[in-house]
N, C-alpha and C positions, 0 to 999 in steps of 0.2 A: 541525397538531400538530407542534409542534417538542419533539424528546425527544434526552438526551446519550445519547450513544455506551454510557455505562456501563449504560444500562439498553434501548436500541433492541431487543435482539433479544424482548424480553420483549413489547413493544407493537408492533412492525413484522413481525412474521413474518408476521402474520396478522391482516390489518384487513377486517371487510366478507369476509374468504374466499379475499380475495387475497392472493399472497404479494408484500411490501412493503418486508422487508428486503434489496432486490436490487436492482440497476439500475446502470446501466454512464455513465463517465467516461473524457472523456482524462488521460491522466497520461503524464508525462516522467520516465523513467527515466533517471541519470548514472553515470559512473564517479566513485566519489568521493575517488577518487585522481587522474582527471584535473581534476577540479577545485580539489583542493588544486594542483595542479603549475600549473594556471594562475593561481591568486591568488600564488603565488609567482612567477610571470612565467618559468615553465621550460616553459611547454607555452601555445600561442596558443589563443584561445577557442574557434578552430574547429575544432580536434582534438581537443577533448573529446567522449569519447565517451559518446552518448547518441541512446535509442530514446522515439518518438513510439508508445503503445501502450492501448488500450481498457484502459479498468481495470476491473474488476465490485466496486463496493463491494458488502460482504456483511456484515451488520453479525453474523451467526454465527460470523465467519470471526474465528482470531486473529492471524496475522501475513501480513508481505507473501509472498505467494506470485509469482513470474516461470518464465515459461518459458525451458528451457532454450538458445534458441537468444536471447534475449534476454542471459541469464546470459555467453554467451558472446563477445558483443557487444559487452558494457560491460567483459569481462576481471575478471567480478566474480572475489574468493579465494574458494577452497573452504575453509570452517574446519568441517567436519567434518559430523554428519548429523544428521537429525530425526525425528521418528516422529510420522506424521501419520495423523488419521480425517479418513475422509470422511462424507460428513451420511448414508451410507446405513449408517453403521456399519464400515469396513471399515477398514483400517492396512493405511500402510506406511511405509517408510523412504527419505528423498530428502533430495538432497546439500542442503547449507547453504548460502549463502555470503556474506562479509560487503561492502563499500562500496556499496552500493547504493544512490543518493542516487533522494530522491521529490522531482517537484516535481509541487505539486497544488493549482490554483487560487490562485498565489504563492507558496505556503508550500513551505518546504524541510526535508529533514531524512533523516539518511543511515538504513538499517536492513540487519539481515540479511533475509537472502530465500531461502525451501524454494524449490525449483527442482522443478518440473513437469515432464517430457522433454515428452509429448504437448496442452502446455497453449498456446497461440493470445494470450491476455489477460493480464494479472496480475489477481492477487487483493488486493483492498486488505480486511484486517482490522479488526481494534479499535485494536491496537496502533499502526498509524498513524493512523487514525484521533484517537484519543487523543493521541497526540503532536502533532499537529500542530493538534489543538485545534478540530475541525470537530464539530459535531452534523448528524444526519440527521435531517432533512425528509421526515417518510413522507407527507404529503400531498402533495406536489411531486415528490417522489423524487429528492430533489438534497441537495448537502453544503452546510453554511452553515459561517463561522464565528462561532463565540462571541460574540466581539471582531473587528470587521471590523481593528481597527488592530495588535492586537498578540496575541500567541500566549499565553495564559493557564496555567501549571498549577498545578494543584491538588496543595497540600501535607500538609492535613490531612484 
């Protein structure tokens, strides 16, 4: 069963008993400042900074979530704060920050990221999700895209 993103958590939470909307990826996290500064040819490929890190797609989840010692790693900005629940119900408040470049199973594409202090993975939501144009495979428990050749969005 292949199901979009916009509707996964509604069919994948809970298939047969099991929970379905979970399951873990690698993902390359960038600075995406350093990689503007190297297509401009002011900074070499290999000092671009970026981490090799488990990602938990969560198709409940809405944005990228990174831990703090990652955030700090890639020199992401802090542009201010966010107020986040967790799935048992609870809030709180955790820094922002913006150039955060995804790369995921080829596909690219820069995002802000709540910052975790005590979190190990990142969190991959809808929102990247969505942008980069993958649907989730609850049978398999894997990302597809769309369109294997190009990035698709939806306008209406």
């Amino acid at each position: 069963m292949v199901i979009d993103t916009k509707t996964v958590s509604q069919y994948c939470s809970d298939i047969n008993g099991e929970k379905m909307g979970r399951f873990a990826v690698e993902i390359t996290l960038l600075s995406s400042v350093d990689v503007a500064d190297m297509r401009r040819g002011l900074l070499p490929p290999d000092k671009v900074r970026q981490v090799k890190i488990r990602g938990v797609v969560d198709t409940g989840a809405t944005r990228l979530v990174i831990p703090e010692s990652v955030a700090k790693q890639l020199g992401a900005r802090g542009v201010g704060e966010t107020k986040v629940r967790y799935a048992d119900g609870r809030t709180a408040t955790r820094k922002l920050v913006d150039d955060v470049m995804v790369d995921l199973l080829g596909r690219q594409a820069t995002f802000r990221a709540a910052v975790e202090p005590d979190r190990n993975s990142a969190l991959i939501g809808a929102i990247v999700l969505e942008d980069l144009d993958f649907v989730v495979d609850c049978s398999t428990q894997s990302l597809k895209p769309r369109d294997p050749n190009q990035i698709i969005s939806e306008i209406e």
